[in-house]
C-alpha positions as CSV (number, residue, x, y, z in Angstrom):
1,X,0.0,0.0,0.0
2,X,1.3,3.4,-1.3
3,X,1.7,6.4,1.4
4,X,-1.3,8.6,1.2
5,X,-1.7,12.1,1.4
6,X,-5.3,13.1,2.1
7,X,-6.2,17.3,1.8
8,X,-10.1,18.2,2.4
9,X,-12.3,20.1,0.8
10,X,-13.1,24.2,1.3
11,X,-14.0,24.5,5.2
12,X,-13.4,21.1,6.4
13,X,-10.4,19.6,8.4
14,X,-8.7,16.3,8.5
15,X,-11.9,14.5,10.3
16,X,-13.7,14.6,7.2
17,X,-11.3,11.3,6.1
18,X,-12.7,9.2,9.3
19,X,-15.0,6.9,6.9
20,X,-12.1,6.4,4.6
21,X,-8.9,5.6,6.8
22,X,-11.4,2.9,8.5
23,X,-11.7,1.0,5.6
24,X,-7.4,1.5,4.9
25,X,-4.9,-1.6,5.9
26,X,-3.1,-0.9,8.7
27,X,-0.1,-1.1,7.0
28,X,-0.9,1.7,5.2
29,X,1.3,5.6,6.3
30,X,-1.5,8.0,6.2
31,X,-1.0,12.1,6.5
32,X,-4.5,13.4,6.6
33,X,-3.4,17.4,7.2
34,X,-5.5,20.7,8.3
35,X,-5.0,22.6,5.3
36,X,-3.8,26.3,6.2
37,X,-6.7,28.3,8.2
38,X,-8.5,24.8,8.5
39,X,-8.6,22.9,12.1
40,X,-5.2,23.8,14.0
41,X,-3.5,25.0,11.3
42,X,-2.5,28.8,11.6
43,X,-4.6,31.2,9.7
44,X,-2.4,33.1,6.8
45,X,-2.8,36.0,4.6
46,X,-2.7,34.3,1.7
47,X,-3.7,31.0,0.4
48,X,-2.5,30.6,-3.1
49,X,-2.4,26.9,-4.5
50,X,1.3,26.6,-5.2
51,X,2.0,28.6,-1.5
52,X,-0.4,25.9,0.2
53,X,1.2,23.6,-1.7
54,X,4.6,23.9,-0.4
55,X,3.3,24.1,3.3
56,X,1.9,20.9,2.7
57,X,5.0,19.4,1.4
58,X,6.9,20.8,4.4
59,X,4.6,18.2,6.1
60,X,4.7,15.6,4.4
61,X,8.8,15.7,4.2
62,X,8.4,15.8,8.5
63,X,6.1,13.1,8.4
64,X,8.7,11.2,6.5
65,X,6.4,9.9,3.3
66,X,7.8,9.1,-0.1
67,X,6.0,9.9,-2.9
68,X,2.4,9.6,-1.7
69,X,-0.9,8.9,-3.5
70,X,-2.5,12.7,-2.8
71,X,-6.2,12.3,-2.6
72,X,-7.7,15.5,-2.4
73,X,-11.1,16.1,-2.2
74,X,-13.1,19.3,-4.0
75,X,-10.8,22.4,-3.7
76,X,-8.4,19.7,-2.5
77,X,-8.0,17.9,-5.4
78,X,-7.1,21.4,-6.9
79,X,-4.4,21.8,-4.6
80,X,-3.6,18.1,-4.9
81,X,-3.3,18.4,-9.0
82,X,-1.0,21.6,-7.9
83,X,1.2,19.5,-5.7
84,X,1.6,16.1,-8.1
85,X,2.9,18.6,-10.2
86,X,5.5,20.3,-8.1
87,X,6.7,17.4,-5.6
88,X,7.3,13.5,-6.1
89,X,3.9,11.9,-6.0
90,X,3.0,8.4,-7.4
91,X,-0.9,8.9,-8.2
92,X,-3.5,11.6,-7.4
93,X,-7.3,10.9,-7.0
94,X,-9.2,13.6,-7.6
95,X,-12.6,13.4,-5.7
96,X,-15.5,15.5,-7.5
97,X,-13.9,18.3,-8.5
98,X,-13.5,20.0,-12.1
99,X,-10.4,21.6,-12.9
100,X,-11.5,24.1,-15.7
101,X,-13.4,27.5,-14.9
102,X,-17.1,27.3,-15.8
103,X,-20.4,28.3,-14.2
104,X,-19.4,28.2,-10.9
105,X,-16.5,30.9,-11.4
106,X,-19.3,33.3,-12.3
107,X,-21.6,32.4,-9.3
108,X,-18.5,33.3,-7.2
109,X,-17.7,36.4,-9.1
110,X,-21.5,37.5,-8.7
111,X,-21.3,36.8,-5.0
112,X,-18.5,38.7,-3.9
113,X,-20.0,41.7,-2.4
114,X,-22.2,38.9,-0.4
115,X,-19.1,37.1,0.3
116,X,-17.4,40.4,1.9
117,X,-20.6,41.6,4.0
118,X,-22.5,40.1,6.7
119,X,-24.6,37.9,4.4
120,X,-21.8,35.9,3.7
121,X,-23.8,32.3,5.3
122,X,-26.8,32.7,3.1
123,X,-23.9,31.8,0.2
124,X,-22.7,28.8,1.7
125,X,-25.6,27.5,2.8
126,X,-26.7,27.2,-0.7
127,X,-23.7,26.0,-1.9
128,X,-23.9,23.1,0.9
129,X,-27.8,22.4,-0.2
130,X,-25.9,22.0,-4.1
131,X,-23.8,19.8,-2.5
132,X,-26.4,17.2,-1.1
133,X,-25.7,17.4,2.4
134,X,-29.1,17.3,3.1
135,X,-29.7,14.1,1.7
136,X,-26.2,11.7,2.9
137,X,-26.8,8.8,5.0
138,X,-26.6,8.8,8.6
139,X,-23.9,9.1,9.8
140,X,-22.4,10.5,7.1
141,X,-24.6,13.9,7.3
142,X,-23.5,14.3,10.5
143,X,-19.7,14.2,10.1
144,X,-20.5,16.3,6.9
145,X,-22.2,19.3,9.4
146,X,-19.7,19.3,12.3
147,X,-15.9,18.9,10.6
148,X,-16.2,22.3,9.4
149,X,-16.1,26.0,10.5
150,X,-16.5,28.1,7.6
151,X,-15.3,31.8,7.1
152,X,-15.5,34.2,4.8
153,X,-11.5,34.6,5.4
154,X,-11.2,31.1,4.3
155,X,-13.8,31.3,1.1
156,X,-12.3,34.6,-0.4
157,X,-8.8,33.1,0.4
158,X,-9.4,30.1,-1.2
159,X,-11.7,31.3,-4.2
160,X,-9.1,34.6,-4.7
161,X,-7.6,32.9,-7.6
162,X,-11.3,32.7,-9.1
163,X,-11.8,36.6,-8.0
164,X,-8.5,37.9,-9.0
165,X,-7.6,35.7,-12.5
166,X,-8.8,35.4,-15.7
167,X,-10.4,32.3,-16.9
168,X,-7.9,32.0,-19.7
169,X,-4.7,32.2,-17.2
170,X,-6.3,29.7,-14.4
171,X,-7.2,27.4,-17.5
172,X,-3.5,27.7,-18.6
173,X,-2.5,26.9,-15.3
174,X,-4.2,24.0,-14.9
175,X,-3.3,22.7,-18.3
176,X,0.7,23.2,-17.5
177,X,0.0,21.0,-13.9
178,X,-1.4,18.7,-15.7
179,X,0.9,18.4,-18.7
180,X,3.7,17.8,-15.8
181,X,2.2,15.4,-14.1
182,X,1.4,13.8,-17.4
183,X,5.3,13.9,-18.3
184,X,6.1,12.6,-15.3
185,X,4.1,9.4,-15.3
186,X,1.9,10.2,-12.0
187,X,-1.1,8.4,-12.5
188,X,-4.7,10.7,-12.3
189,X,-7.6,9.4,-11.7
190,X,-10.8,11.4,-11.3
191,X,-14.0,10.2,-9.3
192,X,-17.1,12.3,-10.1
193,X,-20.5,11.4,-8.8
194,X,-22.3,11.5,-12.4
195,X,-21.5,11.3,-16.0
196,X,-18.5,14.0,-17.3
197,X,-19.5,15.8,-19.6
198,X,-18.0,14.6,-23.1
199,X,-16.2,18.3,-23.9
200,X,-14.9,18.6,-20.4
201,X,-13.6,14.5,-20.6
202,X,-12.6,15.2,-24.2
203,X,-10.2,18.4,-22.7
204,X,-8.8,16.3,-20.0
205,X,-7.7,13.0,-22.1
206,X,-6.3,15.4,-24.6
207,X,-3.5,15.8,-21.8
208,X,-3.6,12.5,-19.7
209,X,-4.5,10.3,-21.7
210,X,-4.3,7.7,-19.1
211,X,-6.4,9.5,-16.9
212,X,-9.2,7.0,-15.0
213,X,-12.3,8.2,-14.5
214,X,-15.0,6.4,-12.0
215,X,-18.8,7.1,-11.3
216,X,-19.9,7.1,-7.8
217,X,-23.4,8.3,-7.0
218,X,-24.0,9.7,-4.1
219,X,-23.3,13.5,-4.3
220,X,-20.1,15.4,-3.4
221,X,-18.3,13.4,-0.5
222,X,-17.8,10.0,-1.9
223,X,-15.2,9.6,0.4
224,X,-17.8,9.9,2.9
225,X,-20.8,7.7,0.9
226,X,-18.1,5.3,-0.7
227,X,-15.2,4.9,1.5
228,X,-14.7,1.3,0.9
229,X,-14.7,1.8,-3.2
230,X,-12.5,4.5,-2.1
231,X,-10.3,2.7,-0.4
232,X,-10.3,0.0,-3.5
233,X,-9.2,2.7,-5.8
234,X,-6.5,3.7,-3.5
235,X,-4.9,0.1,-3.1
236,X,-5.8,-0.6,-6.8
């Protein structure tokens, strides 16, 4: 079994992997972090993909891991996809999470003023109804509701590349990440929890071509619905 780096999604912290690393061997190194401003890691003034990418990697070379399998899940697979292509990594799953601008760059655009004023809840809340939360298993749900503390600090941190970049240049980025991981022979494999759509899959083989997609139903937290498949993935 490969070392395993597990980074959550937007708001979470490292208990969001509990389903998952029950259904891991124990022989199995697991480095499930707080990603900066999440759980007990410090808060910063910036959190830029490549500048939480190399805190993470000062973590991961303390903890002593070679070349891990980085699962990340939503905005963690973005960071993920940033690290595989700046430090050794053998594989990265990518848990529901598309790497090319589209609709939802615009809804957080829109939302900025919300985002910056007192409202800023009424956001998130819809984004978690988007998500399904609502409708995981028990006791899924309930995991999914209390490892995370959102903060506007953390959503305009997190979403400044969306607020601050052009399309064009995060697409470009994105593209160069994953032309390097392609180059370097780390595996990607993307779960999504319904059919990709055939331009998006089209734009992604067109760089990995070895990429491996899977279909989980379920919603947005199939390490939470599916954490044996998960786990199957990872030792596969």
């Amino acid at each position: 079994m490969p070392d395993l780096l597990l980074l959550h999604g937007l708001t979470y912290d490292h208990r969001i992997w509990e389903p998952l690393r029950d259904k891991l061997g124990p022989a199995c190194r697991v480095l499930a972090v707080d990603l900066p401003g999440h759980g007990t890691s410090p808060r910063r003034p910036s959190y830029a993909m490549t500048e939480v990418a190399d805190i993470i990697h000062e973590q991961v070379v303390a903890a002593g891991l070679t070349k891990p399998v980085v699962v990340g899940h939503s905005v963690g697979a973005i960071i993920a996809t940033t690290y595989a292509a700046r430090f050794p990594a053998t594989a990265v799953l990518n848990l529901d999470q598309f790497l090319r601008p589209g609709t939802f760059f615009a809804t957080v655009r829109a939302a900025e003023p919300m985002l910056r004023g007192p409202e800023w809840k009424q956001f998130w809340n819809r984004m978690l109804t988007e998500m399904g939360v609502e409708s995981l298993p028990e006791p899924g749900r309930r995991l999914v509701e209390t490892a995370t503390d959102p903060r506007p600090d953390l959503l305009l941190g997190y979403w400044d590349e969306i607020l601050h970049r052009s399309d064009a240049a995060i697409d470009g980025q994105r593209r160069q990440e994953l032309e390097t991981i392609a180059a370097n022979g780390i595996d990607y494999h993307w779960v999504t929890a319904t059919e990709p759509p055939a331009q998006y899959l089209q734009w992604l083989r067109s760089i990995i071509p070895e990429v491996r997609v899977t279909i989980l139903p379920g919603g947005h937290f199939p390490h939470v619905v599916h954490p044996a498949a998960i786990a199957g993935l990872i030792a596969r």
